[in-house]
PAGU-812970 format. One record per residue: residue number from 1; residue in one letter; chain; x, y, z of N, C-alpha, C, O in turn. Coordinates in Angstrom, 2 decimals. Layout:
! residues N
@guba=NUM, tordren=A, padren=A, n_px=X, n_py=Y, n_pz=Z, ca_px=X, ca_py=Y, ca_pz=Z, c_px=X, c_py=Y, c_pz=Z, o_px=X, o_py=Y, o_pz=Z
...
END
This chain:
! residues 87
@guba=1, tordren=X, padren=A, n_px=169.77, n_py=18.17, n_pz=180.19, ca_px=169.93, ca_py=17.93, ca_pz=178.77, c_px=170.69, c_py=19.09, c_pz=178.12, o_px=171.42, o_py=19.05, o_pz=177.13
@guba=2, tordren=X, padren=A, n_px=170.41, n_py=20.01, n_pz=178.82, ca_px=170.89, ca_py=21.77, ca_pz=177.71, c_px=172.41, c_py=21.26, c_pz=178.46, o_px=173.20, o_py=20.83, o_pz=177.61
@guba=3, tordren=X, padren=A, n_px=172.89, n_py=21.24, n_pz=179.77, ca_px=174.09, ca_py=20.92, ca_pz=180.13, c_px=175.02, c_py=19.77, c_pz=179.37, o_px=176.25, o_py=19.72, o_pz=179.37
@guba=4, tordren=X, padren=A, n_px=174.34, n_py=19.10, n_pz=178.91, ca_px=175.03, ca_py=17.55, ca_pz=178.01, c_px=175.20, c_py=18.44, c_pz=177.01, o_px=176.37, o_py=18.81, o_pz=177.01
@guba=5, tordren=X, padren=A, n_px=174.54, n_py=18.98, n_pz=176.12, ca_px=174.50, ca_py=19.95, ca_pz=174.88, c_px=176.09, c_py=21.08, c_pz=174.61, o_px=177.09, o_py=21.36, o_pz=173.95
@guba=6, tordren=X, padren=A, n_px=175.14, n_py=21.36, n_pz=175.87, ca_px=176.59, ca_py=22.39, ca_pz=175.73, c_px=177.80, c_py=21.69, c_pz=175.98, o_px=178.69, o_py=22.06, o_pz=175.22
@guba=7, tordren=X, padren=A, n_px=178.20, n_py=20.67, n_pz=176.92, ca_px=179.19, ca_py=20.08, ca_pz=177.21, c_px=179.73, c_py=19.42, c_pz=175.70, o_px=180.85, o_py=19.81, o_pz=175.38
@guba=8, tordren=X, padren=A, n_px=179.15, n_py=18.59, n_pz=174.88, ca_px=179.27, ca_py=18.37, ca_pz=174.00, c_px=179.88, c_py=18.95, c_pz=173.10, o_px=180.61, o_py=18.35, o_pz=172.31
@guba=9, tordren=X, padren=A, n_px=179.65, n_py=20.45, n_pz=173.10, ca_px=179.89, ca_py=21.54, ca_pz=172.16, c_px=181.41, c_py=22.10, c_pz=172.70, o_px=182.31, o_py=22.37, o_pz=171.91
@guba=10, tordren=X, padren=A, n_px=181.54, n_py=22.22, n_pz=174.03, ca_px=182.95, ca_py=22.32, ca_pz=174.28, c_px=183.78, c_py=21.34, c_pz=174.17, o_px=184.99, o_py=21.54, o_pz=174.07
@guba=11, tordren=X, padren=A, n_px=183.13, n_py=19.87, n_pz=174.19, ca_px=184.55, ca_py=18.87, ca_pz=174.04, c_px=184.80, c_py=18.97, c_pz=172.59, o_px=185.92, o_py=18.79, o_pz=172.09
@guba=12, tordren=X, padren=A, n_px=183.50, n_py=19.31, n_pz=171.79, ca_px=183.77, ca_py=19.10, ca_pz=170.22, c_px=184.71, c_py=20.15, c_pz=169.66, o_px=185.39, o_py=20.00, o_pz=168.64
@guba=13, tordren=X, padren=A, n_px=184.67, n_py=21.19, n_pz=170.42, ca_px=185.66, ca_py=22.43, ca_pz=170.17, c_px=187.62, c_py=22.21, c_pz=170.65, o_px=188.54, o_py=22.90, o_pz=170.23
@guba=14, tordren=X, padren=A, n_px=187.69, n_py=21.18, n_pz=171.51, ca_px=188.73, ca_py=21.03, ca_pz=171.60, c_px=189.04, c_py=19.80, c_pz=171.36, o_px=190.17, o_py=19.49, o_pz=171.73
@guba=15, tordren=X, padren=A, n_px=188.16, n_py=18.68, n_pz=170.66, ca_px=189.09, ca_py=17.32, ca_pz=169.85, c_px=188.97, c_py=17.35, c_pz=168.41, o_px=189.71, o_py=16.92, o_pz=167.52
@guba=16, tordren=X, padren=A, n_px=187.52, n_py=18.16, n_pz=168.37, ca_px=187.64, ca_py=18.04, ca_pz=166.68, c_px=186.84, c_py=19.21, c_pz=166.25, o_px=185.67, o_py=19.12, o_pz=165.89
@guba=17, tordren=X, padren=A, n_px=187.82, n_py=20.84, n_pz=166.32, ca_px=187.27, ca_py=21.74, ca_pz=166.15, c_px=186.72, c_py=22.31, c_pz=164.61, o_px=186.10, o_py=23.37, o_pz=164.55
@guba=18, tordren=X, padren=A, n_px=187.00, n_py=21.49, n_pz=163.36, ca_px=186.46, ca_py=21.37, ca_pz=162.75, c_px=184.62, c_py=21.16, c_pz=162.40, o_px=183.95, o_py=21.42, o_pz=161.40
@guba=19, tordren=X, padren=A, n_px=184.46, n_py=20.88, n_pz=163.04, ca_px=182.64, ca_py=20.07, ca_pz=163.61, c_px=182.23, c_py=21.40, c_pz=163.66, o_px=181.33, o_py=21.85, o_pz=162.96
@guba=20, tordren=X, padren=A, n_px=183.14, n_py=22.32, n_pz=164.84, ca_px=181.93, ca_py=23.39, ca_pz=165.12, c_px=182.33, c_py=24.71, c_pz=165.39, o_px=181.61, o_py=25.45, o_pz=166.07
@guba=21, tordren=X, padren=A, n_px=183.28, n_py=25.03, n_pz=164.99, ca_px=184.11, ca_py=26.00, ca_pz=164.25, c_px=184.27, c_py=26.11, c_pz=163.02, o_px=185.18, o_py=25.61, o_pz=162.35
@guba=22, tordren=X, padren=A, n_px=182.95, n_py=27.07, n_pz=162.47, ca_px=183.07, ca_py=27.82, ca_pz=161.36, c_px=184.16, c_py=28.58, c_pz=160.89, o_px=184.71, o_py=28.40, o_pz=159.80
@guba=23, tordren=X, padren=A, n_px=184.50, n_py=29.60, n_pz=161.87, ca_px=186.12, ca_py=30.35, ca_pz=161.42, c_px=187.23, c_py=29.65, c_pz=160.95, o_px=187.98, o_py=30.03, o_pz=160.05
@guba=24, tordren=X, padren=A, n_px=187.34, n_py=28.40, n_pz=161.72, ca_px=188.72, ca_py=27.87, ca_pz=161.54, c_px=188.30, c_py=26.88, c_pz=160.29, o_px=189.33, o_py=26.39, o_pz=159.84
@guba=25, tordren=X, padren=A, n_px=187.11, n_py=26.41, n_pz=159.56, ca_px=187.27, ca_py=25.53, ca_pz=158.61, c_px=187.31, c_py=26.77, c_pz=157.56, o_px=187.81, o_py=26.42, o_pz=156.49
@guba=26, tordren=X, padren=A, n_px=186.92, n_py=28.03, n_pz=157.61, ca_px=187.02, ca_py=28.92, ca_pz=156.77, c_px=188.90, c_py=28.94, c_pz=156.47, o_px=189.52, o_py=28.35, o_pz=155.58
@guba=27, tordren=X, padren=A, n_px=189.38, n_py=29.71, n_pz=157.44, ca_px=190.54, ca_py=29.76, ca_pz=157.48, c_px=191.19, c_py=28.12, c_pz=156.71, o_px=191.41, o_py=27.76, o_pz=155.56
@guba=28, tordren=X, padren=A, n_px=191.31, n_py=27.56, n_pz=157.86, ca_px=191.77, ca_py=26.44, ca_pz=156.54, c_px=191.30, c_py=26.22, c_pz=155.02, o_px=192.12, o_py=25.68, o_pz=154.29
@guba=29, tordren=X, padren=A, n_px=190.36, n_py=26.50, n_pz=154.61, ca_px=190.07, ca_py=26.60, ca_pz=153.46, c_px=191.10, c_py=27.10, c_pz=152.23, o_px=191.63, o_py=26.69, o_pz=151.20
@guba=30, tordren=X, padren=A, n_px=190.94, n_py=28.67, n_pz=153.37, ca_px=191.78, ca_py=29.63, ca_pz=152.34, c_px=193.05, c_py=29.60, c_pz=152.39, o_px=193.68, o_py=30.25, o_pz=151.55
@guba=31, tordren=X, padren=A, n_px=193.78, n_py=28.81, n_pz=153.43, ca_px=194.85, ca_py=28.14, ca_pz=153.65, c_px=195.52, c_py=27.36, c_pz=152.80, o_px=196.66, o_py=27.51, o_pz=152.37
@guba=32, tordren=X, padren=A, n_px=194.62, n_py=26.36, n_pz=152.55, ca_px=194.36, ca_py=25.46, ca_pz=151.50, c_px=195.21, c_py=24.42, c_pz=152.16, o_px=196.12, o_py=23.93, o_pz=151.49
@guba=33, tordren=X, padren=A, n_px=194.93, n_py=23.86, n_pz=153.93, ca_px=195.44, ca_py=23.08, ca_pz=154.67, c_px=194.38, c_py=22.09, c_pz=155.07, o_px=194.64, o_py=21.43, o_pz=156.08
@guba=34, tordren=X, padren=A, n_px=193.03, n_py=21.82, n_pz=154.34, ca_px=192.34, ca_py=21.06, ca_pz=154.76, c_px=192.35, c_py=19.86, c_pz=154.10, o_px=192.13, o_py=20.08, o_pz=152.91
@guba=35, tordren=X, padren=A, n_px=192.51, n_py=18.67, n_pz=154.33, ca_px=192.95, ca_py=17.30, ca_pz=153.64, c_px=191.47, c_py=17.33, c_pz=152.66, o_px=190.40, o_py=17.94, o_pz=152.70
@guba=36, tordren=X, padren=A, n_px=191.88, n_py=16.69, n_pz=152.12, ca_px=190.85, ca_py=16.40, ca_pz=150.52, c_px=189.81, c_py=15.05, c_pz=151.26, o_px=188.70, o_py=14.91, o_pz=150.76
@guba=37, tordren=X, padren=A, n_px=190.14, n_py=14.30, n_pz=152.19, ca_px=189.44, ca_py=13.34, ca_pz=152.79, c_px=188.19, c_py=13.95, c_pz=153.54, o_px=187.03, o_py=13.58, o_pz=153.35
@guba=38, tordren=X, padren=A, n_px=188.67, n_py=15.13, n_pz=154.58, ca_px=187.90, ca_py=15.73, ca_pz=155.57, c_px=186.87, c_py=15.83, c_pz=154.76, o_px=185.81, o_py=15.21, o_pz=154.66
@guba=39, tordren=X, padren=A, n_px=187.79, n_py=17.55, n_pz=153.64, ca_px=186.46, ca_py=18.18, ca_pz=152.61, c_px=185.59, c_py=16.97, c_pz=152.37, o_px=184.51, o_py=17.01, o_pz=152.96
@guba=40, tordren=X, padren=A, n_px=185.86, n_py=15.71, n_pz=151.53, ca_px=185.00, ca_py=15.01, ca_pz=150.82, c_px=183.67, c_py=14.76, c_pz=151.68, o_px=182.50, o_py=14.98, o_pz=151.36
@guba=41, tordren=X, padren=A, n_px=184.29, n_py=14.14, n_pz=153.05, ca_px=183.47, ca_py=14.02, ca_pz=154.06, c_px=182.54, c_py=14.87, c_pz=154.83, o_px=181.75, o_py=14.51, o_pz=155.71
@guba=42, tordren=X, padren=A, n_px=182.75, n_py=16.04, n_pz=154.39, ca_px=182.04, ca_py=16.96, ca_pz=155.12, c_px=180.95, c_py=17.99, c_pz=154.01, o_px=179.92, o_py=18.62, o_pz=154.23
@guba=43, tordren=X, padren=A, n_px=181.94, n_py=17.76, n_pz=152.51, ca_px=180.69, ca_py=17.71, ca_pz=151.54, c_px=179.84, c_py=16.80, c_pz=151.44, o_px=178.84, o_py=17.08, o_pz=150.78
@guba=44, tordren=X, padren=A, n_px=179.93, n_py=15.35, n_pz=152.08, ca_px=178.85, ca_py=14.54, ca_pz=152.04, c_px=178.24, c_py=14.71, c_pz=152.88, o_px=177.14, o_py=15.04, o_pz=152.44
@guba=45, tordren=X, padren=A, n_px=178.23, n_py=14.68, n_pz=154.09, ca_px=177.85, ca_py=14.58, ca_pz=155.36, c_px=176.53, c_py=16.00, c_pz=155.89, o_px=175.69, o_py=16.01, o_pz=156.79
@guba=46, tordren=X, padren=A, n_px=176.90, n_py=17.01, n_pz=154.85, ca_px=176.36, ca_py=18.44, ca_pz=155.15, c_px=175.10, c_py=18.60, c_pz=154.80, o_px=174.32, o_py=19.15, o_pz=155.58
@guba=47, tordren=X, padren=A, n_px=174.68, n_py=18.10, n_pz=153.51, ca_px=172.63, ca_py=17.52, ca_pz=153.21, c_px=172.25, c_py=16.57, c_pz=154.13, o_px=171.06, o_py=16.59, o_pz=154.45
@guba=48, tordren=X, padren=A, n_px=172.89, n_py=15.82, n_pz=154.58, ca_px=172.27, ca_py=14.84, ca_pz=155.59, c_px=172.03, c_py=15.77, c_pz=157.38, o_px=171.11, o_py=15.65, o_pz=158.19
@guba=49, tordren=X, padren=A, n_px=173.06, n_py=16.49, n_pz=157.43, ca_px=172.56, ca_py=17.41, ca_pz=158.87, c_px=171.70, c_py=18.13, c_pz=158.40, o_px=170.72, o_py=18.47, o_pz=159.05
@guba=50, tordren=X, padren=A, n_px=171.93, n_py=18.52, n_pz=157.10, ca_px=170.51, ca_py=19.83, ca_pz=157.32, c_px=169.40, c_py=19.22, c_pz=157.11, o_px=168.53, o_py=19.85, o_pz=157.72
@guba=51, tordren=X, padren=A, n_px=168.93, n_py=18.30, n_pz=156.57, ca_px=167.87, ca_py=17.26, ca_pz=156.36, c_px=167.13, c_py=16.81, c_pz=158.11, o_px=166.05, o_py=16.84, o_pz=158.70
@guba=52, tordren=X, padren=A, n_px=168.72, n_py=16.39, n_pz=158.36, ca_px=167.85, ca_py=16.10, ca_pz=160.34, c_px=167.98, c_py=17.47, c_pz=160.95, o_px=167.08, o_py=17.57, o_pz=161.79
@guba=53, tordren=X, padren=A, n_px=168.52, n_py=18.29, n_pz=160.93, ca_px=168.11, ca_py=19.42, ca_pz=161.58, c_px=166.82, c_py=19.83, c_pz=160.62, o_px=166.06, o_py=19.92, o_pz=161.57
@guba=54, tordren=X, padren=A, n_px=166.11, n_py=20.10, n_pz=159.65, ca_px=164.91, ca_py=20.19, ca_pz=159.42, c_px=163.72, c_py=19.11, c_pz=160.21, o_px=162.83, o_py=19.51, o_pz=160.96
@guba=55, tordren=X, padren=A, n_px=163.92, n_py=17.96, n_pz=159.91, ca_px=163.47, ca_py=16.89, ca_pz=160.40, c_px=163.21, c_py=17.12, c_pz=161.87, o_px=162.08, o_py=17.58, o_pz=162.02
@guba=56, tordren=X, padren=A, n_px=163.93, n_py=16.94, n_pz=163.14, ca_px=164.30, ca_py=17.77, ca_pz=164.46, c_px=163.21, c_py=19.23, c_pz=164.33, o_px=162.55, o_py=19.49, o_pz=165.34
@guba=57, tordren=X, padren=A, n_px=163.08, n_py=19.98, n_pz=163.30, ca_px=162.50, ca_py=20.89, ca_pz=164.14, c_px=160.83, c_py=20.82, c_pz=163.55, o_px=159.94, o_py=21.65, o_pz=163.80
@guba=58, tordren=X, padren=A, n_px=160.75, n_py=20.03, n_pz=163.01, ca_px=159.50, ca_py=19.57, ca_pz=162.52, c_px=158.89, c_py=19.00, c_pz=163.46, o_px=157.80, o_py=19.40, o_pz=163.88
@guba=59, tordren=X, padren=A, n_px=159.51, n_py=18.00, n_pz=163.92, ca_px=159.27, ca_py=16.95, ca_pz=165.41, c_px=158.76, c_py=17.88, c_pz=167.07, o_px=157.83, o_py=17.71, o_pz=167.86
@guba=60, tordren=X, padren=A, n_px=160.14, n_py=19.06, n_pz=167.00, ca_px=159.68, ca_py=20.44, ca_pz=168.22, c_px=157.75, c_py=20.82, c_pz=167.94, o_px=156.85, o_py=20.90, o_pz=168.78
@guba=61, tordren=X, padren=A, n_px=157.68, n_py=21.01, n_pz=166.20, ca_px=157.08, ca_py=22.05, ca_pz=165.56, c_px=155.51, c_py=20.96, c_pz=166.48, o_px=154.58, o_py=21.53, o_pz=167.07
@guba=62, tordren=X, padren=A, n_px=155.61, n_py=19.77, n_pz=166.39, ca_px=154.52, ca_py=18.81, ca_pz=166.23, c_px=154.42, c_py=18.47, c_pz=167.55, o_px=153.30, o_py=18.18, o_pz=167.97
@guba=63, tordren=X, padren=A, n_px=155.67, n_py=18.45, n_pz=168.54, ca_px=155.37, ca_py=18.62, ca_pz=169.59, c_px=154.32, c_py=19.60, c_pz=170.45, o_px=153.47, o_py=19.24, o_pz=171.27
@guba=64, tordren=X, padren=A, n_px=154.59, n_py=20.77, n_pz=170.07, ca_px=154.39, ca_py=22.16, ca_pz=170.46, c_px=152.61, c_py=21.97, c_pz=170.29, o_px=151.83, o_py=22.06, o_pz=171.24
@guba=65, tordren=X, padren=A, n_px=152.30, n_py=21.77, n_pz=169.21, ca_px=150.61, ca_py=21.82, ca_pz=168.50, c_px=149.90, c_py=20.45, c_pz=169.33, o_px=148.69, o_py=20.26, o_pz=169.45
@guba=66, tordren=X, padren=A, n_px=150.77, n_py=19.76, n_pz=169.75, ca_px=150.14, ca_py=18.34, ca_pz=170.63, c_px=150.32, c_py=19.30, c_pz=171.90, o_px=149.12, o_py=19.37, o_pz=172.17
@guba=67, tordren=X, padren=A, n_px=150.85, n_py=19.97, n_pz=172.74, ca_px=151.23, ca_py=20.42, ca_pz=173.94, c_px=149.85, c_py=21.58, c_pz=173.74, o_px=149.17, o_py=21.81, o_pz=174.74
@guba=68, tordren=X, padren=A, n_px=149.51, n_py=22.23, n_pz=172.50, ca_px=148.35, ca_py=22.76, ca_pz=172.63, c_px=147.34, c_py=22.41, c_pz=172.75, o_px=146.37, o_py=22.91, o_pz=173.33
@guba=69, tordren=X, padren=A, n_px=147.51, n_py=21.21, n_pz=172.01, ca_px=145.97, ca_py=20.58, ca_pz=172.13, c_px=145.63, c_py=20.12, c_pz=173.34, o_px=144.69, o_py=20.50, o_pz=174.04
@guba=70, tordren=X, padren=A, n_px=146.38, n_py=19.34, n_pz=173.57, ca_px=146.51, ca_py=19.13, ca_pz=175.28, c_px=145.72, c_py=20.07, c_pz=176.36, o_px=144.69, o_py=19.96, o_pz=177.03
@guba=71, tordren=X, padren=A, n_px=146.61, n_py=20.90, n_pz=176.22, ca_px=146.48, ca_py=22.10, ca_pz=176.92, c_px=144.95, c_py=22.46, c_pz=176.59, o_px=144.43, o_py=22.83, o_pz=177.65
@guba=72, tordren=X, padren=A, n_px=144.25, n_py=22.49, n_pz=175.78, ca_px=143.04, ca_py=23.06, ca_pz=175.07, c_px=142.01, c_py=21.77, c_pz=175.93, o_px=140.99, o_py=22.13, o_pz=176.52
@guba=73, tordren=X, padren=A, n_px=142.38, n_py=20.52, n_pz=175.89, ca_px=141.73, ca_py=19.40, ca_pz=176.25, c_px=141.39, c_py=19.48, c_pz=177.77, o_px=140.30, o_py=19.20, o_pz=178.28
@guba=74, tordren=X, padren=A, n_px=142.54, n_py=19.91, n_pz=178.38, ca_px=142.48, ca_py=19.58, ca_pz=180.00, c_px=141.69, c_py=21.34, c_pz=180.38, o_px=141.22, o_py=21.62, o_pz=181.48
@guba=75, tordren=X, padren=A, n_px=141.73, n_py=22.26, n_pz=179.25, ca_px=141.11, ca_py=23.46, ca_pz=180.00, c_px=139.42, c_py=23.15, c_pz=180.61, o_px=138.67, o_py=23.39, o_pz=181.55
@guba=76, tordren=X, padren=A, n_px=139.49, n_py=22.45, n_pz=179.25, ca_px=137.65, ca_py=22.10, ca_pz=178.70, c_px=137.48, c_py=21.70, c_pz=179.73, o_px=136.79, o_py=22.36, o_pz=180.50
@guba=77, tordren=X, padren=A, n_px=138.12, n_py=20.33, n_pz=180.21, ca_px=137.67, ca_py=19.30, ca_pz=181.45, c_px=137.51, c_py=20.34, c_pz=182.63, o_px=136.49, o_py=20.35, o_pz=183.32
@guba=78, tordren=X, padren=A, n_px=138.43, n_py=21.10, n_pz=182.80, ca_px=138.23, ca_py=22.09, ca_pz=183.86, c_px=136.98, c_py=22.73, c_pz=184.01, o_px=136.28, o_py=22.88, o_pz=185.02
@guba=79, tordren=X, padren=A, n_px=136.77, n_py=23.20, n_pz=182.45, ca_px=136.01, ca_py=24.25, ca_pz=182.38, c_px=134.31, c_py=23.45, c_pz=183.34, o_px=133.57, o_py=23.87, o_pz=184.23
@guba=80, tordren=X, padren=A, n_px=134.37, n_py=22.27, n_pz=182.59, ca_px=132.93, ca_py=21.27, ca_pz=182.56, c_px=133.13, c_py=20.83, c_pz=184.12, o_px=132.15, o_py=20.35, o_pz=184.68
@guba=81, tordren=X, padren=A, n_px=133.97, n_py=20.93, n_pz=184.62, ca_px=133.98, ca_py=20.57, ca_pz=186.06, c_px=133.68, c_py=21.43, c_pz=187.16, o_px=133.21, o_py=21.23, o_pz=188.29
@guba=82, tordren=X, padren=A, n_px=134.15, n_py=22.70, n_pz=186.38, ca_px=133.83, ca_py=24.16, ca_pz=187.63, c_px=131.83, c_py=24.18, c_pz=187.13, o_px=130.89, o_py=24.31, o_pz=187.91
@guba=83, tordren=X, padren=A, n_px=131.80, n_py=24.07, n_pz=186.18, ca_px=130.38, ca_py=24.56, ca_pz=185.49, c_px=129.67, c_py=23.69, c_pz=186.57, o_px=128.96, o_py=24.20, o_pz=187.43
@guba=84, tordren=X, padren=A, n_px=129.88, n_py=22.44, n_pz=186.47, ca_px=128.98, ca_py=21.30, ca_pz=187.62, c_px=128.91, c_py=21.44, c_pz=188.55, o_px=127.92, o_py=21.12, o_pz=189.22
@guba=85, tordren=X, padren=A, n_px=130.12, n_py=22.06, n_pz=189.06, ca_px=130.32, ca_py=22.53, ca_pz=190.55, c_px=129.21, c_py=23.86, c_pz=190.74, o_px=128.59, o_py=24.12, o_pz=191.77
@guba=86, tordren=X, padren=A, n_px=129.16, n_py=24.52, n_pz=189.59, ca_px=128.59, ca_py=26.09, ca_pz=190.05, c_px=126.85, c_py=25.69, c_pz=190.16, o_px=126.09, o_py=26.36, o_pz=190.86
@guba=87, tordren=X, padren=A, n_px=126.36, n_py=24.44, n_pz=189.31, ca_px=125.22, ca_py=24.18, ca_pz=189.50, c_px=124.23, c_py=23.19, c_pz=191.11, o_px=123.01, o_py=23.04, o_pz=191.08
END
């Protein structure tokens, strides 16, 4: 998955380096070579990523506290299983 990720991130850097190149949408900026279509699109588009990238790490966040509990669940069983054994 981290390999798809990153792969992703290099094709996005050489078809549409806009996406994920900060420097160069800067530079074009101050250029003043960036089409008025892109900008529009990428002022719309920019609350909606940060919304799912919040969203996304909420989901990790809820993962993580289920992977504890878990973890907390199967110790117990252990625990109640060695205890039976020791009696």
């Amino acid at each position: 998955m981290l390999i798809a990720v990153l792969g992703l991130i290099a094709w996005l850097f050489v078809t549409n380096p806009l996406l994920v190149n900060p420097s160069m949408v800067v530079s074009r900026l101050e250029a003043d070579t960036l089409e008025t279509p892109t900008l529009m699109l990428m002022a719309a588009m920019t609350p909606w990523l940060f919304l799912m990238c919040l969203i996304l790490l909420a989901v990790v966040i809820l993962f993580a506290f289920t992977a504890v509990a878990n973890e907390r669940r199967l110790i117990q069983i252990i625990d109640d299983l060695a205890a039976d054994r020791g009696n």
